[in-house]
N, C-alpha and C positions, 0 to 999 in steps of 0.2 A: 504494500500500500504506500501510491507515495505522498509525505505530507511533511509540515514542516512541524517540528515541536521545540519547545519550551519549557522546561522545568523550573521551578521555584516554590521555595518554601514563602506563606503569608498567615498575617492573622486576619481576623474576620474582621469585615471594614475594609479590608486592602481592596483596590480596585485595578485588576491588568486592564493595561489600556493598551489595544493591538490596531497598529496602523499598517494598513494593507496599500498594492501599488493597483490591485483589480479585485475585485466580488472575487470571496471566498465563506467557504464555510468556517468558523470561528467556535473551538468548542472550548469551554474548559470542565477540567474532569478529576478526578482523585487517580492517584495508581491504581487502584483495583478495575476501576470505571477505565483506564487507559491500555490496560490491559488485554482488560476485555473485547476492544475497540482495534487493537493491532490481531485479534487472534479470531475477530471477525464475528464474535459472540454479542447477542444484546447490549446497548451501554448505554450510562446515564450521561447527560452533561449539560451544563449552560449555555446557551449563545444560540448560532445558528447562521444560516446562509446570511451574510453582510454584505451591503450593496454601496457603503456609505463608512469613509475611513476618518477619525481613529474609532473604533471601537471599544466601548469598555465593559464590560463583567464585574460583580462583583463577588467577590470571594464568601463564599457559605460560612465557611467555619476556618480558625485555624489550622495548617497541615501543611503538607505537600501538596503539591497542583503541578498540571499540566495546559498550556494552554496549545492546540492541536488547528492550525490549519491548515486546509487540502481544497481542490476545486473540486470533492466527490467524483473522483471518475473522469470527470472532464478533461479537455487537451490545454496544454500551455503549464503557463509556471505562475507562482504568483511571490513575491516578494514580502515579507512582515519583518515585524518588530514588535518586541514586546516592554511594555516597561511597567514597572509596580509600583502604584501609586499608594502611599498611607495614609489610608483612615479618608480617602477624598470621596466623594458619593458619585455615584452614576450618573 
């Protein structure tokens, strides 16, 4: 699967802010949830198809995270960045 990822640890409040260069899918997810998502299995996550750059998520709970974007399948490439914002709101 090809996609771009991002790992970091935050606390809850934190908000990833992902600026894309074209529409992508935007997810963010826990290890188990990302897991599941590389091995093709059901998975949970925030975000979703983004049409509209920066985007931002905000973090559920303290942890690890993943924030996971890909064009779903699609052709081309897509360019991101991720940056973690504290305690800033959506």
């Amino acid at each position: 699967m090809n996609h771009l990822n991002y790992e970091f640890d935050a606390s809850q409040g934190d908000v990833a802010e992902v600026t894309l260069d074209r529409a992508a899918n935007v997810l963010l997810m826990d290890p188990a949830n990302y897991d599941d998502y590389l091995h093709g299995r059901p998975y949970r996550y925030d975000g979703g198809y983004a049409t509209k750059s920066p985007v931002r998520l905000a973090v559920p709970r303290a942890g690890h995270w993943h924030v996971v974007v890909d064009l779903g399948g699609g052709p081309g490439q897509v360019r991101a960045s991720v940056s973690l914002l504290s305690g800033a709101s959506v």
